[in-house]
C-alpha positions as CSV (number, residue, x, y, z in Angstrom):
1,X,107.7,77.9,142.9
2,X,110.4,76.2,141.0
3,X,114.0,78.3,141.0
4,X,116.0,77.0,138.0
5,X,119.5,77.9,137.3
6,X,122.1,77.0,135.2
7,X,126.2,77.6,135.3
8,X,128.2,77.6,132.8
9,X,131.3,78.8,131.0
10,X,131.7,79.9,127.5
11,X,133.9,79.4,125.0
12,X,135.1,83.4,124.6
13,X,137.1,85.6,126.3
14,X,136.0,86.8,129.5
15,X,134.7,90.5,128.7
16,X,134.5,90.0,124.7
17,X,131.8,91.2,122.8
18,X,130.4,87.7,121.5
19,X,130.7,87.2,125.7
20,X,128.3,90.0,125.8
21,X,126.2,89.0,122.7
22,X,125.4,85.6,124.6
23,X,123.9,87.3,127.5
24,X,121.7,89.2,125.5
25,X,120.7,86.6,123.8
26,X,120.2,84.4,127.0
27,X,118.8,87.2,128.7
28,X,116.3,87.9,126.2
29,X,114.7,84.5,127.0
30,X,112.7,86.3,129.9
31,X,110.2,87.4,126.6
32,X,108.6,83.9,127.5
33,X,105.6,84.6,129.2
34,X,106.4,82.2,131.7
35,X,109.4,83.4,133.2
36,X,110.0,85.3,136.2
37,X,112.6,86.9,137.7
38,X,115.3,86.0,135.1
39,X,119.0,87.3,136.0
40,X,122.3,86.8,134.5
41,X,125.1,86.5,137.3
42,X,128.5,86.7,137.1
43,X,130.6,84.5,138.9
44,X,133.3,85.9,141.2
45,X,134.7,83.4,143.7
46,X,137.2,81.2,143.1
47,X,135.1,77.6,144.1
48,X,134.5,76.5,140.2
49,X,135.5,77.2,136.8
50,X,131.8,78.9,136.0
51,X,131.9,82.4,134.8
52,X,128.5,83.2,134.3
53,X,125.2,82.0,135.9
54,X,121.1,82.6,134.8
55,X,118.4,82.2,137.3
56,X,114.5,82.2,136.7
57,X,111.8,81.3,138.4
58,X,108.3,79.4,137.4
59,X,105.0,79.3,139.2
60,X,104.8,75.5,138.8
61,X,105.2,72.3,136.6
62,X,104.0,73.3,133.8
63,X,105.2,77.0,133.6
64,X,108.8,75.3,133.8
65,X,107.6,72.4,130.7
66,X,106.2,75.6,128.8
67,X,109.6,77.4,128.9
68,X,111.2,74.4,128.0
69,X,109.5,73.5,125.5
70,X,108.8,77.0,124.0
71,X,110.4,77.6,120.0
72,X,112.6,80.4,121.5
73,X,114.2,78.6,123.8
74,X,114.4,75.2,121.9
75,X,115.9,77.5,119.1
76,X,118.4,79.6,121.6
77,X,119.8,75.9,122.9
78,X,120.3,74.4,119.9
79,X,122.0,77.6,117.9
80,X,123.6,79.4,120.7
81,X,123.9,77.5,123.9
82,X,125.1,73.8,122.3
83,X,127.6,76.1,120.2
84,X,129.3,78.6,122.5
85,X,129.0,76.7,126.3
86,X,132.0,74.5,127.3
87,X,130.6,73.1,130.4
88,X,127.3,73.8,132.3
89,X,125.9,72.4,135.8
90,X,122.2,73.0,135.9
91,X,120.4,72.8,139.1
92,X,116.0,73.6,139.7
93,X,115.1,73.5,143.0
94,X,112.2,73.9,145.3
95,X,111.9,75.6,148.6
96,X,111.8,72.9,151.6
């Protein structure tokens, strides 16, 4: 099982409406058949400048390349995401 998440901050207003329209919009990303267990956190310590945070999990390999590589997702990066993030970390892990 891969867990992949990402963390990022956005170029709106904490609690705005176009906040709100991105997570919808990043949220509705767990269509893809190949995603499971897709959340949207929020951040709430004080240890980063990240405000939000998505995690989602994949059976394997290719479940993650098939998400990647999907038209909705390849479409939400570059007309959403590349447009309204500031500054991202992404981390996918594995369990030890």
């Amino acid at each position: 099982m891969i867990t992949h998440t990402v963390f990022f901050k956005l170029k709106h207003p904490k609690g705005s409406d176009a906040e709100k329209v991105f997570i919808e919009k990043a949220t509705a990303l767990k269509a893809i058949p190949t995603v499971k267990n897709m959340k949207a956190v929020k951040e709430v310590g004080k240890k980063n400048n990240f405000d939000w945070g998505l995690t989602m999990q994949f059976a394997n390999q290719e479940d993650y390349d098939t998400y990647n590589n999907h038209p909705d997702h390849v479409n939400f990066v570059e007309n959403v995401w590349k447009k309204e993030v500031v500054e991202f970390m992404e981390i996918d892990y594995i369990e030890n």
